[in-house]
N, C-alpha and C positions, 0 to 999 in steps of 0.2 A: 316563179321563184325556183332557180336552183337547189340543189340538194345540198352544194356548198352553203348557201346563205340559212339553209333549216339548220344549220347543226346547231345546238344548245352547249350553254356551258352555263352553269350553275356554282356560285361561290355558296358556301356555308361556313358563319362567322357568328361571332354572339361570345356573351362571355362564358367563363371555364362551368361547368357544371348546370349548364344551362339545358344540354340536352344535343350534342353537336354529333355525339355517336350515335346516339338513336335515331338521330334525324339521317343519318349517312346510312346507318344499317339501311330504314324502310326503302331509302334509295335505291340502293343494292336491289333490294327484294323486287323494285319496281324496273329492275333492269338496266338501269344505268352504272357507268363504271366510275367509281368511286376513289380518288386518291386523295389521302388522307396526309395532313398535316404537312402540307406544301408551302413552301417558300415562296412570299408575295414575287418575286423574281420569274420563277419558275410558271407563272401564269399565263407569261405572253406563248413561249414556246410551246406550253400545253394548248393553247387557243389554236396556234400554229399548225400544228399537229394534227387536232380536230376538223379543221378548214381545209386542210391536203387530205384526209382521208378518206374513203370508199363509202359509198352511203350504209355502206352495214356498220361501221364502226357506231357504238351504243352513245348514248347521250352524256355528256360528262359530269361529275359534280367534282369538284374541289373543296375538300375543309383546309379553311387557311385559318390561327387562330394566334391568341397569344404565344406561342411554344415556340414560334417563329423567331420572337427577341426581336434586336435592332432590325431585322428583316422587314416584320410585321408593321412600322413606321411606313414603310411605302406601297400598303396595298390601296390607300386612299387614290391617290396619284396612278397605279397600276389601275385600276378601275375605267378612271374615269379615259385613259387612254383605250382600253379594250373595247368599249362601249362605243368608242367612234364606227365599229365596223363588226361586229360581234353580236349574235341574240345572247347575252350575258343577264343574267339576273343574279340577285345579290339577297340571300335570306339571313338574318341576324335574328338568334335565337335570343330570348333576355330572360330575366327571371326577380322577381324582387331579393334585396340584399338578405332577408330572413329565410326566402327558400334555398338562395347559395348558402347560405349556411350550415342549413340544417344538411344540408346533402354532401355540403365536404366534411361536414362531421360525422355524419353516417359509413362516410369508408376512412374516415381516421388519415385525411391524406392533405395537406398544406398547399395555401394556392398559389399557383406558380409566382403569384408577384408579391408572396407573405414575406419573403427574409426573413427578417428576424422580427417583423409586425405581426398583429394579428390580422385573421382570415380579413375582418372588414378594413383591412388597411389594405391589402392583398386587393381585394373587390373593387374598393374606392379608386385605386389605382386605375386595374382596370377599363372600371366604366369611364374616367377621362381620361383612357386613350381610345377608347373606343366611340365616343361620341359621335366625330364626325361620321364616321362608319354606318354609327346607325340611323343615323339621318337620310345617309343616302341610298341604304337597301332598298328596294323593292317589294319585301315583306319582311313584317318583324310577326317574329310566332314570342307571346308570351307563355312562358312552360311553367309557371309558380303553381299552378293549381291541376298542371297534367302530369299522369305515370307514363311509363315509358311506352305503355299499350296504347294510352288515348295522344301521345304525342306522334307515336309513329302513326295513328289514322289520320293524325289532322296533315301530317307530309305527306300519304299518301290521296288524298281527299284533294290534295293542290297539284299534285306534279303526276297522279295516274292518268294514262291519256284516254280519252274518253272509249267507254265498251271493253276497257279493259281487266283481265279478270281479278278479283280480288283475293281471293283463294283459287290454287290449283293444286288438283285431284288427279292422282295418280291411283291407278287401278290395276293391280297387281295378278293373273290370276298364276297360280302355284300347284304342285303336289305336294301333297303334307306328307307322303315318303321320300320328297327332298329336302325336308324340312319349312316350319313358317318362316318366311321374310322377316327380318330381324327387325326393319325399320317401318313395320306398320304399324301404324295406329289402331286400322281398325281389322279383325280378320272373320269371318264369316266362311261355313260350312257348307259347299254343294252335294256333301254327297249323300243328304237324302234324295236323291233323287236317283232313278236306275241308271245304272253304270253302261254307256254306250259302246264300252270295252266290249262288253260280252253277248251286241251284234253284230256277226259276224260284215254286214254290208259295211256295217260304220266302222270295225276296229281301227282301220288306216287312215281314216278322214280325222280330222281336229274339228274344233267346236268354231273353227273359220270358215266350215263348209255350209253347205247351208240344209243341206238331210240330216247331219248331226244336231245345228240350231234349235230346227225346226222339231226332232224328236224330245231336246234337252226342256223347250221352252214349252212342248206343247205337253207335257208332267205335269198330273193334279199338282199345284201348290207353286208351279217353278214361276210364273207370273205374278202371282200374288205375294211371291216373297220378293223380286225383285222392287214392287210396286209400294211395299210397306219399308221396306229395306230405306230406301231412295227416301220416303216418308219421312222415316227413322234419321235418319242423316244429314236430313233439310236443316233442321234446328243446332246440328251440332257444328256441320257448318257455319251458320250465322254467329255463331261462339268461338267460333273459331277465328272469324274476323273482327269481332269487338276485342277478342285477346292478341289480336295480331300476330295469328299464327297462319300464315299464308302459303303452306304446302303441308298438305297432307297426303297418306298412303292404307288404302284399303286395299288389302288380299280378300282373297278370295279364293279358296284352296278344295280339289278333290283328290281324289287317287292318285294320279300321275300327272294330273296338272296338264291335261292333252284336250280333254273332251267338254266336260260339265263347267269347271272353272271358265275357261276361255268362251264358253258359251252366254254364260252369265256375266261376266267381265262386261262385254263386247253392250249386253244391256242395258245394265246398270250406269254404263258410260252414258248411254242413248238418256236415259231416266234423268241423273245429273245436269246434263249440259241445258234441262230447260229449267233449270235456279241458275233467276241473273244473280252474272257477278261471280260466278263459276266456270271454270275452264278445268278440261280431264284430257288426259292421256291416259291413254291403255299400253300396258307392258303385260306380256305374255314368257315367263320366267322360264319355264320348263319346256316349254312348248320345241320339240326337236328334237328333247331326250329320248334315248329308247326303254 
């Protein structure tokens, strides 16, 4: 198979308050590029586009939905044409008429097809025109009893490709006389440990060398706090993906961000990456200041 015939395109459809953004964020988050509130029209040329591209172009999703109007009439017919030649899949989110409810009344906002009726005239609507639609999707997610946290797992749990991570960990190491990284989560302190500055052999070497490593790592405590650290982290992780929070940022900060941090950094990564379902990058912040 060609790399032409792999491309994906992904429709997401369902009714208003069903859960259409949160199902496009997780998207997002799982790498795919996401255009939002696309005109049944504008399908074939997106397809189009997909099919001429370069095998690095990301996988597509499309939310097409009611906002569409008269547009929205012909994504039935648009479907069933793309599908002749196309890996097209079609998810239709739904929800029962009492959970749309309670949910457009919770943001105090009228459903696109209320006029001057109320919400379940608005919904009633809707759902027949949307029938055949959901007949012919390929998955229907009902969200009436999902938050936004347990709906973006269950998109994620269907469209992550397999071994891929589910949280990724970013490891920061820093000087805390350049200041902590503004965007960590979590930040931790190297410099109980002695400062490799004030070995003459090591002052010019970074914590990338490996006489530096090897001094920083072989310090009563410097193992064992990596080892508990990593311990420490394992569970906050796993909470971190049940709340569908899928990038986080651990600093890790000494003196000048040259020596101790980058030494530990460089560990702590090694420690991480054996919790599946975990993926880390290392960024070294400071590293080149003088």
């Amino acid at each position: 198979m060609t790399d032409v015939e792999q491309k994906e395109v992904l429709i997401i459809t369902g009714m208003s308050g069903a859960g259409r953004s949160t199902a496009a964020d997780a998207l997002e988050d799982l790498g795919w590029y996401v255009v939002d509130n696309l005109p049944p029209q504008m399908l074939r040329p997106l397809v189009e586009l997909v099919e001429r591209a370069s095998s690095g172009l990301p996988k597509i999703a499309a939310v097409v939905d009611i906002r569409g109007r008269d547009f929205f009439d012909e994504i039935s017919e648009m479907i069933s044409v793309l599908r002749g030649g196309t890996e097209l899949r079609v998810v239709f989110l739904d929800a029962t008429d009492a959970a749309l409810v309670r949910r457009f009344e919770s943001v105090r906002r009228p459903h696109p097809l209320q006029a001057d009726g109320t919400l379940l005239d608005g919904i009633s609507e809707e759902r027949a025109r949307l029938g055949s639609i959901r007949e012919a999707s390929d998955i229907v997610i009902d969200t009436s009893e999902l938050n936004i946290h347990q709906l973006a797992m269950t998109v994620t749990d269907l469209f992550a490709e397999e071994g891929a991570a589910e949280v990724r960990v970013t490891i920061v190491s820093f000087g805390f006389k350049y200041g902590v990284p503004a965007d960590a989560d979590h930040v931790a302190d190297a410099r109980f440990l002695p400062n490799p500055f004030w070995v003459p052999e090591l002052r010019a070497q970074t914590g990338l060398d490996a006489p530096v490593k090897e001094f920083v790592l072989g310090q009563p405590g410097a193992r064992e706090f990596i080892q508990r650290y990593a311990a420490a982290l394992e569970p906050v992780l796993a909470g971190y993906r049940r709340e569908n929070k899928r990038h986080a940022t651990i600093a890790i900060g000494c003196t000048g961000g040259k020596h101790r941090s980058v030494a530990l950094a460089r560990e702590l990564a090694h420690e991480l990456e054996q919790i599946p379902g975990i993926g880390v990058s290392v960024k070294n912040r400071d590293l080149g200041r003088e």
